[in-house]
Every structure is written in structure tokens, then in C-alpha cells.
C-alpha beads as a LAMMPS data file, in Angstrom:
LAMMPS data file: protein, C-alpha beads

84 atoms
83 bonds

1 atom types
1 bond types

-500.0 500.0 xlo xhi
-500.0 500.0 ylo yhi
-500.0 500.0 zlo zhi

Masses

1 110.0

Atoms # bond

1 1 1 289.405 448.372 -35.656
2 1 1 292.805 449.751 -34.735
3 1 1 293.972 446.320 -33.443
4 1 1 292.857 444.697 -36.661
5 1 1 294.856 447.695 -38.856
6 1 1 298.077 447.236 -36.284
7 1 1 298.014 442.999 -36.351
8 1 1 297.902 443.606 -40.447
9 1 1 300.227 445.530 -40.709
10 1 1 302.531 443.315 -38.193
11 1 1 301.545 440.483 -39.970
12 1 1 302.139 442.181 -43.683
13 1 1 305.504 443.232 -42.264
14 1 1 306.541 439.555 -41.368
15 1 1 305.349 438.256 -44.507
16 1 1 307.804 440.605 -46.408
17 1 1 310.799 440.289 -44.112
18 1 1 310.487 436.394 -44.717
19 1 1 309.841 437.053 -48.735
20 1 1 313.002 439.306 -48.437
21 1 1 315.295 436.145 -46.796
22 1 1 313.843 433.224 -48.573
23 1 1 314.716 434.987 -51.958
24 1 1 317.896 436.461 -50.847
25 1 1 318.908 432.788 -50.312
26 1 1 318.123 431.867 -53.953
27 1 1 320.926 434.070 -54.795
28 1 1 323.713 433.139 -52.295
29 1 1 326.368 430.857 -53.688
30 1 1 325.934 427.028 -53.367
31 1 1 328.457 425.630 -51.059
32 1 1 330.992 423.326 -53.025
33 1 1 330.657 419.912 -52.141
34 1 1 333.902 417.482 -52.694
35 1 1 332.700 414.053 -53.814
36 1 1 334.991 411.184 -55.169
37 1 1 334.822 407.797 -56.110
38 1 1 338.354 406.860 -55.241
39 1 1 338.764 404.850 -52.273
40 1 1 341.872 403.903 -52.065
41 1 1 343.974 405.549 -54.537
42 1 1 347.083 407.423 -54.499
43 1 1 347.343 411.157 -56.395
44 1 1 349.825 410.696 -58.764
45 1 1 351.768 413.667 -60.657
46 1 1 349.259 416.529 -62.399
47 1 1 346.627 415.533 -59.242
48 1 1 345.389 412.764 -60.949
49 1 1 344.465 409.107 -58.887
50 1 1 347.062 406.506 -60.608
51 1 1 344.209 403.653 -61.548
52 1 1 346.830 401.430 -62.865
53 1 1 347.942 398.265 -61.466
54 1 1 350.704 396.780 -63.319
55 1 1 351.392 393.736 -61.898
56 1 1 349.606 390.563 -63.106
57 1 1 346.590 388.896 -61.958
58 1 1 346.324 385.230 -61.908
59 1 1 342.881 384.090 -60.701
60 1 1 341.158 380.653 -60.875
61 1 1 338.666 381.843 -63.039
62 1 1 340.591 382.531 -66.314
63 1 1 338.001 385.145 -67.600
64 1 1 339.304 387.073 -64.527
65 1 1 342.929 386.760 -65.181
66 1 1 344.999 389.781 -66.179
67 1 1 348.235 389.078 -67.862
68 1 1 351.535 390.732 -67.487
69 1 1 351.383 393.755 -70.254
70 1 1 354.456 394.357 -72.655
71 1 1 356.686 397.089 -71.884
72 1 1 357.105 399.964 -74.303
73 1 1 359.820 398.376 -75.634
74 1 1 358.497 395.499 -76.769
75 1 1 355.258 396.957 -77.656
76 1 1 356.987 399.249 -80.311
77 1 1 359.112 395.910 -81.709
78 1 1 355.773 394.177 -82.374
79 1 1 354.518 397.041 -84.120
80 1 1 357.559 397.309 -86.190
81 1 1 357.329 393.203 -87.034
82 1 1 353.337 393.800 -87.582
83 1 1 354.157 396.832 -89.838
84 1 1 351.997 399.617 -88.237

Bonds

1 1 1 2
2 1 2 3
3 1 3 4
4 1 4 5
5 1 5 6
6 1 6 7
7 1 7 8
8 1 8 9
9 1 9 10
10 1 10 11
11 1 11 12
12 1 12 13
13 1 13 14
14 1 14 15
15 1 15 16
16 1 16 17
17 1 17 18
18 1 18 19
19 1 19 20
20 1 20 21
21 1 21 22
22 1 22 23
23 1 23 24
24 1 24 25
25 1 25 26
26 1 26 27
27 1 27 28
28 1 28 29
29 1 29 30
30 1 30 31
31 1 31 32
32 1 32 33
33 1 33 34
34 1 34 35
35 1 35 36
36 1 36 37
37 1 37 38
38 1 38 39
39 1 39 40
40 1 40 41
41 1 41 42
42 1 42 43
43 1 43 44
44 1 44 45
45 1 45 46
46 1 46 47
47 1 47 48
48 1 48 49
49 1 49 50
50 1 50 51
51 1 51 52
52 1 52 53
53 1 53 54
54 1 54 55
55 1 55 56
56 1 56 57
57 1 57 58
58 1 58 59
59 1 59 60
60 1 60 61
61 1 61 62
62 1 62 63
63 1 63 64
64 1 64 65
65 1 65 66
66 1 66 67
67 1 67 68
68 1 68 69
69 1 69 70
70 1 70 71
71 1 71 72
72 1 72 73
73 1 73 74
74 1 74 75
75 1 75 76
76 1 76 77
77 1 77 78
78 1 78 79
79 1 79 80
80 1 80 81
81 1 81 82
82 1 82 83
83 1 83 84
């Protein structure tokens, strides 16, 4: 009977020392991960990836063209000749 009583108790002991960790873990911070997306772009000003490219595309499929855009300037004289 002793035995039984002392492996019990070493046994009840355990049980609550691993209880103890595994919810001691629950509370521990979670370790910050640093995903991105961006696989080869540069950080621009303000730590944000520059996504613009603003040279023209011409590609044999037309659908996948990308034409030269205005510049501000000439952006604002259309608007002004549109009436906006």
C-alpha cells in the first residue's frame, strides 16, 4: 500500500507540473512572424514597396499592352479641356 500512495502521489505531482507548463504557454506572447509578398521590390520613402512601373509595355498580345501614362501636366490640361 505505501508504494501505491508514493507512485500516486509521484504521478499526481507530474500531472500538475505538466498542467502548470502547458497552460503557462497559453499565455506567453506569440512570436512575430514577418511575412511579405514582395519579391522584388524596392522600399520607397514612408517604408512603403514602390509597385509602380512607369515605363510602357508593348507586348504582342495587345490586351497585355500597357501604354505610356500622361504626366501630371497633361493630365490636369485634359481635365481643364473636359471641364472637370
Amino acid at each position: 500500500q505505501p508504494k501505491l500512495i508514493t507512485l500516486t502521489n509521484t504521478m499526481f505531482k507530474l500531472i500538475t507540473i505538466a498542467a502548470l507548463v502547458a497552460s503557462a504557454s497559453a499565455f506567453a506572447p506569440a512570436s512575430q512572424f514577418s511575412r511579405t509578398t514582395a519579391i522584388h521590390q524596392e522600399i520607397g520613402k514612408g517604408g512603403m514597396a514602390d509597385t509602380r512601373d512607369p515605363d510602357a509595355m508593348d507586348d504582342e498580345d495587345p490586351r497585355k499592352s500597357i501604354s505610356a501614362a500622361p504626366s501630371f501636366e497633361e493630365y490636369l490640361k485634359q481635365r481643364e479641356a473636359e471641364g472637370n
